[in-house]
C-alpha positions in Angstrom: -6.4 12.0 -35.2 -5.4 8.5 -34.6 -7.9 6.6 -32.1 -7.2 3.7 -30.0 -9.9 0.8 -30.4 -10.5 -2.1 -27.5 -11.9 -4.7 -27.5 -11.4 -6.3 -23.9 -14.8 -6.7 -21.6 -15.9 -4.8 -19.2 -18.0 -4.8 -15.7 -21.1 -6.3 -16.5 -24.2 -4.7 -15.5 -25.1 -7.6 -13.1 -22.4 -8.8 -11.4 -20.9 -9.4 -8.3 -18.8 -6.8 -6.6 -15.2 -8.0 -6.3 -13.9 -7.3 -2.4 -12.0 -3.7 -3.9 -9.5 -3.1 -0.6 -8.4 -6.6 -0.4 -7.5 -6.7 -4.4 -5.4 -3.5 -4.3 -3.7 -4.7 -1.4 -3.3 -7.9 -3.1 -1.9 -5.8 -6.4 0.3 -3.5 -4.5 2.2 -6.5 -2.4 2.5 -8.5 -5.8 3.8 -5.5 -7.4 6.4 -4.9 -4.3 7.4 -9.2 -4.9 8.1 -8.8 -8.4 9.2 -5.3 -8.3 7.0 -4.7 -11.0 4.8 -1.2 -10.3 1.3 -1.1 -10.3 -0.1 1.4 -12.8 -3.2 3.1 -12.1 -4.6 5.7 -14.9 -6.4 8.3 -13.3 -9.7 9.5 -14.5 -12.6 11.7 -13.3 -15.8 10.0 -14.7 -17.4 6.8 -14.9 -16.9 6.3 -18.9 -13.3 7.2 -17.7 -13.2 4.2 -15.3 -14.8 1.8 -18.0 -12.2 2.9 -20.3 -9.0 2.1 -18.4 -10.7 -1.4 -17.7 -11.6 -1.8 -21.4 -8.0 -1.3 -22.0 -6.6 -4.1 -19.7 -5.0 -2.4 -16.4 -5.2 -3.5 -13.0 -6.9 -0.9 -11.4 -8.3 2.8 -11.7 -7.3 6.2 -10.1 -9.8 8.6 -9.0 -7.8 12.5 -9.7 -9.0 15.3 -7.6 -7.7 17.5 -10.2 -9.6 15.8 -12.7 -12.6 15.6 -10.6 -12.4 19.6 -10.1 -11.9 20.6 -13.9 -14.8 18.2 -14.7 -17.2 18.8 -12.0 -16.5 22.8 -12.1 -14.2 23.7 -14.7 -11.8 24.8 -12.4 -8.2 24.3 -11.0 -7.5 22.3 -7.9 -7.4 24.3 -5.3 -10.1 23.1 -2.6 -13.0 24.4 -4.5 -14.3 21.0 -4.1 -15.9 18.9 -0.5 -16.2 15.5 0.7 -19.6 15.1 -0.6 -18.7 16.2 -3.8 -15.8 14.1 -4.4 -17.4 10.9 -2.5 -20.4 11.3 -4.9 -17.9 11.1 -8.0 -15.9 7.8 -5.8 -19.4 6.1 -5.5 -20.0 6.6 -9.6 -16.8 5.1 -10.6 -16.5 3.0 -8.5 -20.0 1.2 -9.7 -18.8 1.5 -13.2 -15.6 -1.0 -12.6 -14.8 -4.5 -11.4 -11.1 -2.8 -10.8 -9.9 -1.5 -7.5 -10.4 2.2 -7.0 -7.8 4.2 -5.4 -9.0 7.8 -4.5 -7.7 11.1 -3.9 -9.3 12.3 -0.3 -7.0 15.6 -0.3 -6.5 16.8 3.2 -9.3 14.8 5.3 -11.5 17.4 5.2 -10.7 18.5 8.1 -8.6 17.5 11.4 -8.6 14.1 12.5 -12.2 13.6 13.5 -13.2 14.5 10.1 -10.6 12.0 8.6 -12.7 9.6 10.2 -15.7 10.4 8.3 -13.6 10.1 5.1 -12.4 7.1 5.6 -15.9 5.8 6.2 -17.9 7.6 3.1 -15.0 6.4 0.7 -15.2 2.6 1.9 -19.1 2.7 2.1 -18.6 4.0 -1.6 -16.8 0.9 -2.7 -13.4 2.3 -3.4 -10.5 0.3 -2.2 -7.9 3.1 -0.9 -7.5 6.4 -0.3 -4.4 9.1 0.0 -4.8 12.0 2.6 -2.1 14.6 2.4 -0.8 17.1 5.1 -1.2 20.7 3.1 -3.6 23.2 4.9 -7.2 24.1 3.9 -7.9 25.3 1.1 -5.3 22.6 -0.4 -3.7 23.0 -3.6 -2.8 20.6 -6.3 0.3 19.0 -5.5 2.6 20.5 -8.3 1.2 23.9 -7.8 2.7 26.9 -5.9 2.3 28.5 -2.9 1.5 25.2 -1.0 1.1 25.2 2.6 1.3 22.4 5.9 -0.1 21.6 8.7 2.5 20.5 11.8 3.6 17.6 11.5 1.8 15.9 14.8 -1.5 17.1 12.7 -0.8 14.9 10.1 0.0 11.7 12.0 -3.0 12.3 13.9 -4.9 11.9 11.1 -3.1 8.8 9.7 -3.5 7.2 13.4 -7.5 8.3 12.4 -7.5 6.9 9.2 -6.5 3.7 10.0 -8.9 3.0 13.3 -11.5 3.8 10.8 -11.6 1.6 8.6 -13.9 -1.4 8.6 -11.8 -3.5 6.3 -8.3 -3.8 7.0 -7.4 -4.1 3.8 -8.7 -0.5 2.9 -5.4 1.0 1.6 -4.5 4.4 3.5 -1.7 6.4 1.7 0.1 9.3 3.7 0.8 12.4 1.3 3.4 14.6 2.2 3.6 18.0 0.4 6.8 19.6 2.9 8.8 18.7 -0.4 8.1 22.6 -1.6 8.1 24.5 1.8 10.4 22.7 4.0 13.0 21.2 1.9 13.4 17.3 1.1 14.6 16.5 4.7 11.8 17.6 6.1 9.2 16.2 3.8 11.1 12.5 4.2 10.9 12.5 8.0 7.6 13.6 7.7 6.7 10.4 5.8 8.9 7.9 8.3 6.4 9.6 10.6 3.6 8.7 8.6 4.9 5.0 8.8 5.3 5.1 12.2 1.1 6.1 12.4 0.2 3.0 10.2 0.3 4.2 6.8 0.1 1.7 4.3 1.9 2.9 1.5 4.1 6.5 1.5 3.5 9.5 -0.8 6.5 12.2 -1.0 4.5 14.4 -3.8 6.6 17.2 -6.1 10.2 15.9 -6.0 12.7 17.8 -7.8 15.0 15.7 -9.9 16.0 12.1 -9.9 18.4 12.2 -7.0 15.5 13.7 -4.7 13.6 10.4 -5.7 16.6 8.5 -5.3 16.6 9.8 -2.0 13.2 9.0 -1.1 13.1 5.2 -2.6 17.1 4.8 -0.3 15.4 5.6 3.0 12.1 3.7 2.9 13.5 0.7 0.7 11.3 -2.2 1.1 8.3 0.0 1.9 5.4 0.8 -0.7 5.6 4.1 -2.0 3.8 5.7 -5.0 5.5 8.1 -7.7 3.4 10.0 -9.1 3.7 10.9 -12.5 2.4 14.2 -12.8 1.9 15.0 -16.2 3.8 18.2 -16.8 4.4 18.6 -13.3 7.5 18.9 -11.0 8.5 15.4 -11.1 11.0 14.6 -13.5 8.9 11.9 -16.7 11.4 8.6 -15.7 10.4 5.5 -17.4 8.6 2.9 -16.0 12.0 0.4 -16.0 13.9 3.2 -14.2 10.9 4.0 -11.5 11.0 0.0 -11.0 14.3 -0.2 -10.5 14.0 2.0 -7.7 11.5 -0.4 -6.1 8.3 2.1 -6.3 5.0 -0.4 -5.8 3.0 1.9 -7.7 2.4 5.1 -10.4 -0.1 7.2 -10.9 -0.8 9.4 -13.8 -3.3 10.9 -12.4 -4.3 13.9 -15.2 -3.3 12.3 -18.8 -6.7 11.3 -19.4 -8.3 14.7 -19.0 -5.4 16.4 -21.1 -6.3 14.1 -24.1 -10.0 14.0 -23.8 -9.5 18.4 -23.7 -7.8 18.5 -26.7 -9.9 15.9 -27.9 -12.5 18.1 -27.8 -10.8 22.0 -28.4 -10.2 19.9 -31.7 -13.7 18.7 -32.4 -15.3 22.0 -31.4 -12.4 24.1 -33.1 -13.6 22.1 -36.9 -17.2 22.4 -36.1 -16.6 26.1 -35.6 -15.0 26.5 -38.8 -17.0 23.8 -40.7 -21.0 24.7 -39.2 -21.1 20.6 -39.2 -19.0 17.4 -38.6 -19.8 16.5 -42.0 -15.9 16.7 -43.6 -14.4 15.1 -39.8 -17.2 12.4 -38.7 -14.6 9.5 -39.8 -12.2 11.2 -37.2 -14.6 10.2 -33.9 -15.7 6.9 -32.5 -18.8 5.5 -34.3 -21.9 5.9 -32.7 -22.6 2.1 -32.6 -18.9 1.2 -31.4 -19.3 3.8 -28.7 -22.5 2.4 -27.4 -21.0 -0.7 -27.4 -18.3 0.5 -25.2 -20.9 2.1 -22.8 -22.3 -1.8 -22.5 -25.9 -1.4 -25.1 -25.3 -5.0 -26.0 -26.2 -6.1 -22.7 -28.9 -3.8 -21.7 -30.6 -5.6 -24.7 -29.7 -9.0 -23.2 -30.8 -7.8 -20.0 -34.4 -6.5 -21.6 -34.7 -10.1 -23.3 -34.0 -11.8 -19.7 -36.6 -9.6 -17.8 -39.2 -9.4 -20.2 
């Protein structure tokens, strides 16, 4: 199993926090100059977050998919609460001088509880947030069976969203999930609504082929939107050159990281099942010393030599 190796730093420790909403802002109107998406892997842990640093991107995305199969080993489908997922933001978001952008799911709630989500996830240090318009208990975009609230609901809670926030450069993305209901017409002037409230950037989840996105990136040209690249989901895989070219300001791939690190491990636990001990296989995993270097070791012995 081949791995990848990094060597790139990561957040120190001690450091001093970089001003997260103003740097993805910063990322995503640079990205929409040079029409040149921003990509931001998505994880579910910390070590996740440190990862996609080590490896050189921009910034990190915080998956409420992930989040659910790693808190509960479970499928997204509400199971999990704002205290819950905040806790999670807070954690990754100290583990990473990047930008954090984080899945908020509905709000938790109606528009007075968007409010309290918009505060909890900037007093957590993460830099933006996406609130989507599906009912409670939500579902994971690309499942089945989704449901939405009217769409007044849903503008209520991006007019919320926005007077919340105490920096105005905390990113608020409007989610749309009337793709799978209501038909593309629908789900596309529900998001021209979602401008209208304030929203930052616009999120038309579970298209259907590429002239459905097509669509979408022809009637809010010039206007940030996010493709999401749902691993195995309903969106069809475009490259990144053909997702540019339609002017997208940013891509999320929100679940890649957990399908690799599961398969990772079915394939670890699989030999050790068959072999009692890692014994014939320990050259396939990440040395103990190289992975405590990646975790940051090194400078927790600097740091004991500084304070002693």
């Amino acid at each position: 199993m081949a791995i990848c190796r990094y060597v790139l730093l990561m957040a120190d420790l001690l450091r001093a926090r970089p001003s997260g909403p103003s740097a993805l802002r910063s990322l995503i109107n640079d990205a929409m100059g040079s029409k040149a998406p921003l990509v931001l892997p998505g994880c579910y842990d910390a070590l996740g977050a440190r990862l996609i640093e080590q490896a050189g991107f921009d910034g990190v995305y915080m998956t409420g998919f992930g989040t659910t199969a790693s808190l509960l080993g479970r499928p997204d489908v509400g199971l999990l609460g704002l205290s819950e997922m905040v806790d999670n933001a807070r954690r990754i978001a100290g583990a990473t001088d990047l930008p954090v952008l984080a899945d908020a799911d509905t709000g938790y709630g109606n528009q007075i509880n968007v409010i309290r989500t918009v505060q909890e996830y900037e007093r957590a240090g993460i830099a933006g947030i996406h609130i989507e318009d599906q009912i409670l208990p939500k579902k994971c975009g690309h499942m089945e069976n989704k449901e939405v609230v009217d769409p007044e609901v849903m503008w209520g809670k991006v007019r919320a969203a926005t007077e919340a926030r105490v920096d105005s450069d905390f990113v608020i993305i409007a989610r749309t999930d009337a793709r799978a209901p209501h038909g593309l017409e629908e789900a596309i002037e529900r998001a021209r609504g979602c401008l209208d409230a304030g929203a930052d950037v616009l999120f038309v989840e579970a298209l259907q082929g590429q002239d459905e996105i097509e669509e979408v990136a022809k009637e809010f040209k010039g206007t940030p939107l996010l493709f999401n690249w749902a691993e195995g989901g309903k969106t069809p895989p475009l490259t990144y050159d053909e997702i540019a070219a339609l002017g997208f300001a940013m891509i999320i791939m929100p679940i890649g990281t957990l399908l690799a690190a599961a398969e990772a491990m079915q394939y670890f636990l699989g030999k050790l099942k068959a072999d009692g001990t890692p014994a014939g296989f320990i050259d396939d995993l990440m040395g103990f010393d190289e992975f405590t270097n990646t975790i940051g070791l090194p400078e927790i012995g600097e740091l004991e030599q500084r304070f002693s």
